[in-house]
Every structure is written in structure tokens, then in C-alpha cells.
C-alpha positions in Angstrom: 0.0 0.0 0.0 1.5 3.6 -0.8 0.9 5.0 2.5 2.7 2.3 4.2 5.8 2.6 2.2 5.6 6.9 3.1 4.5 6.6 6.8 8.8 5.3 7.4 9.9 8.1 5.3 7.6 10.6 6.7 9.1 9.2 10.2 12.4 9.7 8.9 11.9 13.3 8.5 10.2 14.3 11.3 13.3 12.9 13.6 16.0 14.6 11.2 14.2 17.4 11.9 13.7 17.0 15.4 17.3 16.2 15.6 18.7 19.2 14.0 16.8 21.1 16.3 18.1 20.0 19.4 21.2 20.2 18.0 21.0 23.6 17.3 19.6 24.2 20.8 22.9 22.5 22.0 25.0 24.8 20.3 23.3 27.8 21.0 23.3 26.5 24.7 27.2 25.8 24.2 27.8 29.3 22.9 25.8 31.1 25.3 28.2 29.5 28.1 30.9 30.4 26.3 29.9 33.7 26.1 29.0 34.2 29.7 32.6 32.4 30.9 34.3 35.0 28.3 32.8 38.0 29.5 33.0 37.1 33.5 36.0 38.8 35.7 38.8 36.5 36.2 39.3 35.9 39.5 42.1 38.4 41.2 45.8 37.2 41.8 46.4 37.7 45.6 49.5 39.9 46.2 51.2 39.7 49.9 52.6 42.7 50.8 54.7 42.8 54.2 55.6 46.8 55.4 56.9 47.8 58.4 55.3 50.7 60.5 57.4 53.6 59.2 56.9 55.5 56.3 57.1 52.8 53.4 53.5 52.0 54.4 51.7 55.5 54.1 51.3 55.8 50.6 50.3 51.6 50.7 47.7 52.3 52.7 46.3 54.6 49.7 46.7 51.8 47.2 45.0 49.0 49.8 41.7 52.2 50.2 41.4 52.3 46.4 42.4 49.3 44.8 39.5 49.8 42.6 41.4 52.7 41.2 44.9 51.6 41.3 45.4 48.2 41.3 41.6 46.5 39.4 43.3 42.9 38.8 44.7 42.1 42.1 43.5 41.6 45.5 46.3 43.4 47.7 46.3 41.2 51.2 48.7 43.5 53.8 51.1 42.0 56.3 52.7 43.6 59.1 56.5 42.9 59.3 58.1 41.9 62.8 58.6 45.1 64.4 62.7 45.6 65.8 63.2 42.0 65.2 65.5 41.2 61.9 65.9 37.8 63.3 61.6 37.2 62.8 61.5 38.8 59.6 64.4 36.7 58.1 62.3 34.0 59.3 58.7 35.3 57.3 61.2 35.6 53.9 63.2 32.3 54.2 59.3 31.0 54.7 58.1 32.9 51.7 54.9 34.5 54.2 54.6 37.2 51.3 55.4 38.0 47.6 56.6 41.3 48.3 57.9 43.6 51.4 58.9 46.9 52.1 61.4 47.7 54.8 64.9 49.4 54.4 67.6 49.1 52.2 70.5 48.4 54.3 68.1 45.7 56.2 67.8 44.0 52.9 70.9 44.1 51.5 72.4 42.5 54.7 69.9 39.9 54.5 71.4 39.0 51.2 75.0 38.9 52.4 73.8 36.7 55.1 72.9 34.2 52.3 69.0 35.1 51.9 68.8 34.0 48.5 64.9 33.9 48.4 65.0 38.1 48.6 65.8 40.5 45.7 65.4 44.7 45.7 63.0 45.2 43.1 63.8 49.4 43.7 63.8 51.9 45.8 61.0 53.5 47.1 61.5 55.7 50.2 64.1 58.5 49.6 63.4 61.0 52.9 61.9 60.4 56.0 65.0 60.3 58.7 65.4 63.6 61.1 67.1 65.1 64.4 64.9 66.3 67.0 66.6 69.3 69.5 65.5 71.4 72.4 64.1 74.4 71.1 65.7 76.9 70.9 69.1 75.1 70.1 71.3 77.0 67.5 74.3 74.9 67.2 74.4 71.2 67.0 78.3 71.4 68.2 76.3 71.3 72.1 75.7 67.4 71.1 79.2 66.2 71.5 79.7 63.7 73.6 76.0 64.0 74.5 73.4 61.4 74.6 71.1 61.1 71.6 68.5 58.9 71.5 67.7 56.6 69.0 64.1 55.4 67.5 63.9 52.7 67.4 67.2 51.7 68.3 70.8 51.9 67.6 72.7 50.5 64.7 69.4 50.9 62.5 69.0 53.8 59.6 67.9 56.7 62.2 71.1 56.2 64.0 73.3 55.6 61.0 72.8 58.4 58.9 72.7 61.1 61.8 76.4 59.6 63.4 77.6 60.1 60.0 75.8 63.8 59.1 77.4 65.0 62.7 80.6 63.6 62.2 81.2 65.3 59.0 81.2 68.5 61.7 83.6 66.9 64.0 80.4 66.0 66.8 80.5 62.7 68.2 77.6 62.0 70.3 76.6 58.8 72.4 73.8 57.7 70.6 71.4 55.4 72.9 68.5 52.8 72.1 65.2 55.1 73.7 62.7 52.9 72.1 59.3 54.3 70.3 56.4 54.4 72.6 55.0 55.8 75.5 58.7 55.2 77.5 60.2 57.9 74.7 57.2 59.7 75.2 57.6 60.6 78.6 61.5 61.0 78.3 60.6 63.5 75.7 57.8 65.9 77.4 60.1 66.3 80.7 63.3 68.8 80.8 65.3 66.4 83.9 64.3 64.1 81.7 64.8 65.0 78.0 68.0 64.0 76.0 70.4 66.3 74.4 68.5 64.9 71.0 66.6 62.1 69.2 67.1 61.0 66.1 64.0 59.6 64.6 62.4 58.2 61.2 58.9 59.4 60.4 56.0 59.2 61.6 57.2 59.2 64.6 58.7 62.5 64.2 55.3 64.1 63.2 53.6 62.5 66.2 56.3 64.0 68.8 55.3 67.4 66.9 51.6 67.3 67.1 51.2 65.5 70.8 53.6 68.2 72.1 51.2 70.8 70.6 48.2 69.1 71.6 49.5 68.3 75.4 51.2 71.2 76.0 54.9 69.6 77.0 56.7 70.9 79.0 60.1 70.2 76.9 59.5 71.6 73.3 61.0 70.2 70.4 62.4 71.6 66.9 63.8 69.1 63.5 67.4 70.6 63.9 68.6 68.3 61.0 67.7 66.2 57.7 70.6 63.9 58.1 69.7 63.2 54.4 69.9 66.2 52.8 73.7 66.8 55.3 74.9 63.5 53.2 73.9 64.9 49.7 70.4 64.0 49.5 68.4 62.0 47.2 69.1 58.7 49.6 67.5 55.6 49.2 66.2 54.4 53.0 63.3 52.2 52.1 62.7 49.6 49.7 60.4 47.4 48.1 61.4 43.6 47.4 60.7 40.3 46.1 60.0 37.3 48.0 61.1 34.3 45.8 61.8 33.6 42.4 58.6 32.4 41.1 56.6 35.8 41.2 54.8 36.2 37.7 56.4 39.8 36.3 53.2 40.8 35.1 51.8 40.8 38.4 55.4 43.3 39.7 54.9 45.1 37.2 50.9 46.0 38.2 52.1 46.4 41.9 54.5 48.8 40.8 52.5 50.4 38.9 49.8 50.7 41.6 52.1 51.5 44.3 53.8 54.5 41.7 49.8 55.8 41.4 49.3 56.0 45.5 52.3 57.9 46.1 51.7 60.2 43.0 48.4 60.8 44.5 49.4 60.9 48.1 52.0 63.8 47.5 49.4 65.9 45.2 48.2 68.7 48.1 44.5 68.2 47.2 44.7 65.1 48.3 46.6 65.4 51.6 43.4 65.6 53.9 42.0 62.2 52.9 45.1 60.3 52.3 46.2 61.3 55.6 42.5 59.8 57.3 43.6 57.1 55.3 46.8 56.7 56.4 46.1 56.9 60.2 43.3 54.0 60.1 45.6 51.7 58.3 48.7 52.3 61.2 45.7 52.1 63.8 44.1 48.7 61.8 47.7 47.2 61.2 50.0 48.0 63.7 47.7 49.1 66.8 49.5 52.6 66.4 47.5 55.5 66.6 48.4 58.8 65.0 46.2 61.7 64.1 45.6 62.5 61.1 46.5 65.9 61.6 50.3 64.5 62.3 50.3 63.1 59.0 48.9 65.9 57.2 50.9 67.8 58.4 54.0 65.4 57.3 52.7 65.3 54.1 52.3 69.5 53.7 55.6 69.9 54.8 56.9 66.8 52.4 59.0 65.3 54.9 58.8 62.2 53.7 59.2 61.5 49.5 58.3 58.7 47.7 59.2 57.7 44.3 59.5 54.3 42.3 61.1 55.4 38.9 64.0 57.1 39.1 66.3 56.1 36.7 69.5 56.5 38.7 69.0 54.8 42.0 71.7 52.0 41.0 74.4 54.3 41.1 73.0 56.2 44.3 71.9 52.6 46.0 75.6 51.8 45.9 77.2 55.2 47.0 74.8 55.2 50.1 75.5 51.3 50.7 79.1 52.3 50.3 79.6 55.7 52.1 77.5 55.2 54.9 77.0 51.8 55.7 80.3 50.5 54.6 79.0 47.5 52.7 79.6 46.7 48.7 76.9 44.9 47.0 76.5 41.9 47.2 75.5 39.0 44.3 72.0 38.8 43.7 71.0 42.2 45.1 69.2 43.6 42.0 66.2 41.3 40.8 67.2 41.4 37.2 70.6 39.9 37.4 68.4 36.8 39.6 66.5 36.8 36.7 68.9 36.2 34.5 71.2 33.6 36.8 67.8 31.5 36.6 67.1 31.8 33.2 70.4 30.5 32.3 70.5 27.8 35.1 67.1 26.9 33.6 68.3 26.7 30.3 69.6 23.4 29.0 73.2 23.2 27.3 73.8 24.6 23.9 69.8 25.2 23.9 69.0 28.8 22.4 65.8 31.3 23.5 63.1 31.0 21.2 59.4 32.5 21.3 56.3 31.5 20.3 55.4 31.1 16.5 
């Protein structure tokens, strides 16, 4: 019969066509996901940042407040470094506890001589921020000889350093002394039978003596007598930022950098100074349970006490002068990050087996 021979082929159609559909459906489906994977935010590297609580972390605090702004493919995770213990923090680096750190030069660049292999200086990033506190009122530094000066934190660090070095270019030798940074200094400070001949001190520290002696009405007044900086020719690199390890993806160095370069730049413009310094004095309170006003570091930032800067083109030759003439020290193998770089690539690198990149 002829509708029995049509009723398979009429069958046959009907399922093609069925078929086709759902495959279409399928495809669509399989774009559609595509597109949606495509178009969603890849999740953010983490970056570890350890800083100390001096001034590398002002303007860090900035980039951590708007990351949004300055650093949109990362998710910046701060870590506070062992404050006054070298021996704790060499620990967190040989443990790789972060990708990055700030803390000062010299401090690194020992590290490295002491066989830290896992930590190279990416740059410089802190270039002022060291001063000498006086009675006020005190004319001539030459009254410090053979006085004591105290020292914040401590002796033997970069506050103590560079300001034995500024006064003995003068021919004054004081005894420089540990006094400390909290509320021991504090009280040494505010009291005349108390009070040293001087203090050296890095920032902000130096800020908050000037504002809680205005605000508390000391007794003992203070005045920045020196910039033990600017005495040894200036433009000195004090803090640092560095890499933790040799496995950090440049890309993602290159975008901290980058942000890091955008917070300072924004940090140091005046109209900004109000609200970076609100910034600035929840992230010492949040991080390192140290509360300054932001009025101290406003004013700090006003009176540009403290500069930071990520691209100078120099800082090699200065890095070693300053390593040299104050500290003593040559530098050591495996200091800069680049020439790391490049001792890995060519351990990496299999005999007689040239570069190549991708077709």
C-alpha cells in the first residue's frame, strides 16, 4: 500500500528534523556558556605585601583604600613585618609568608649577604623620611658632642646611621642610645630632667612627637634641627620594596608597581593630603595598633617630609654610594632582581639550547 511505504519516510523526516533542532539548541546552549565564561572577571591574583610601621606603608595604605582605582586585577592582602626583630622577619622571607615587602635598604641588602637568597630589591621606594629632633631653641648642633642622643627605634638601624655620619662630617660625636618608640620615649621626651640632648628619629614618629607636644602642651618643646639626608647629599635611598622568591609572575610586579607608583603620586598631590592622611592613620591604627592623628600626618605630608618615588632612573648608582659611604657595605651578588632573573634563566636553560618564542 503507498501510505505504508511513506509513513517510514515521513518518520524519517520528522526525527531529522527533530534532531537538527536540538542540536541547534545544544550549540546555542554551548555558545551562550561560552559567552558568559568570556565576558566574567577572572578571578584576582592575591598579592602579599609585608611593610613595616614607618613610612614605606603611608602611601600603601592609599593603594589597599582604592584598589579599585589603582590596582583592578589584584587583591592586595597587607602583612605587618616583625617590628625591631631582623631575626623574625628573616624567618617570614626564608618561609616565603609574602610576595613582596617593604622595609629598608640596608636591612635587605644584609639579608642578602647573610645568604637570603629567596629576597631581591625590586627598587627603591622611600628617599626621605630620617630627622634630628633638638630642644628648642638650640642654635648649634656642636652642644651634642659627647651627649646622649636617642635613637628610635634603636641603635645600629638607619635613624642612628645616617645622623652619626651627618654630625661627624662637623667633627660632633655624640653617644647615641636605644630610647625605644612608645610611650617610654614619650615621657623622656615631654620632661626637661628628663629630655636627651636629642633624638634621632624616622617618620611618623617624628610628626607625632610634633603634634602630641602641641596638643598636650609639654613641658620640653621640640624643633627638626637636621635632615641627616639632605647633610649627606640627599636624594638617599632608605626604604625599599622587594621580592619574596623567584617564582613571582612579572606581570603581576609590574601592576604592583605600577599601583604602588599611582598612590604615592596621588598621596604627595596637596589636594589630596586631607583624605590620604585619614587614610593613612586608620591603616597604622588597623595594622599596627599605632594610633596617630591624622593631623600629624597631614601635616607630614604638607611639609613633604617624607618622598616617595618608584622610577628614578639612577638609583643603582645612588643605592651603591649610600651602601658604600654610609653603611660600609659593597653589594653583594644577587641584590638587584634582574641579574636573579637572568642567573635562573640561564641555570634553567639546557646546554647549547638557544631562546626561542612562540610562533
Amino acid at each position: 500500500m503507498p501510505n505504508s511505504r511513506l509513513l517510514p519516510q515521513a518518520m524519517t523526516r520528522i526525527m531529522t528534523r527533530i534532531m537538527t533542532r536540538a542540536l541547534f539548541q545544544a550549540m546555542f546552549l554551548v555558545l551562550l556558556a561560552f559567552c558568559v565564561l568570556a565576558s566574567a572577571p577572572l578571578k584576582a591574583a592575591e598579592i602579599r605585601l609585608s611593610l613595616p610601621p614607618d613610612p614605606n606603608a603611608l602611601p600603601v595604605f592609599v593603594l589597599m583604600e582604592k584598589q579599585d582605582e589603582f590596582l583592578p586585577d589584584d587583591q592586595l592582602k597587607l602583612v605587618a613585618n616583625p617590628a625591631g626583630d631582623p631575626s623574625a622577619m628573616r624567618a617570614m622571607i626564608a618561609a616565603q609568608r609574602m610576595d613582596f615587602a617593604m622595609f629598608n635598604l640596608v636591612g635587605g641588602t644584609r639579608f642578602i649577604q647573610g645568604g637570603l637568597e629567596e629576597l631581591h630589591l625590586v627598587r627603591p621606594w622611600v628617599w626621605r623620611g630620617i630627622y634630628l629632633l633638638t630642644p628648642a631653641g638650640t642654635d648649634d648642633l656642636a652642644v651634642l658632642d659627647d651627649r646622649i642622643v636617642l635613637v628610635a627605634p634603636g641603635v645600629s638601624t638607619p635613624p642612628h646611621i645616617l645622623t652619626q655620619k651627618a654630625l661627624a662630617q662637623d667633627g660632633i660625636h655624640p653617644r647615641f642610645v636605644s630610647g625605644g618608640a612608645g610611650a617610654v620615649l614619650f615621657s623622656r621626651l615631654r620632661d626637661p630632667k628628663k629630655a636627651p640632648a636629642a633624638v634621632a628619629a624616622p617618620e611618623p614618629m617624628v610628626s607625632l612627637i610634633e603634634h602630641r607636644q602641641q596638643a598636650q602642651d609639654w613641658e620640653q618643646r621640640w624643633q627638626i634641627a637636621l635632615d641627616p639626608t639632605e647633610a649627606l647629599g640627599g636624594d638617599i635611598p632608605l626604604g625599599a620594596l622587594w621580592q619574596v622568591g623567584n617564582d613571582v609572575d612579572p606581570a603581576l610586579r609590574q601592576r604592583l608597581v605600577k599601583g604602588l607608583t599611582r598612590a604615592a603620586e596621588w598621596t604627595q598631590n596637596p589636594a589630596n593630603h586631607e583624605e590620604a592622611a585619614r587614610i593613612a592613620a586608620e591603616g597604622y591604627q588597623h595594622t599596627f595598633r599605632m594610633p596617630i592623628p591624622p593631623q600629624a600626618l597631614e601635616d607630614l605630608l604638607r611639609e613633604q617630609r617624607v618622598v616617595w618615588q618608584t622610577d628614578d632612573d639612577e638609583h643603582r648608582a645612588r643605592i651603591e654610594q649610600y651602601l658604600s659611604d654610609v653603611f660600609g657595605i659593597a653589594v653583594p651578588a644577587g641584590l638587584y632582581l634582574e641579574a636573579a632573573e637572568n642567573e635562573a634563566s640561564s641555570t634553567d636553560a639546557s646546554p647549547g639550547e638557544t631562546s626561542r618564542t612562540d610562533d
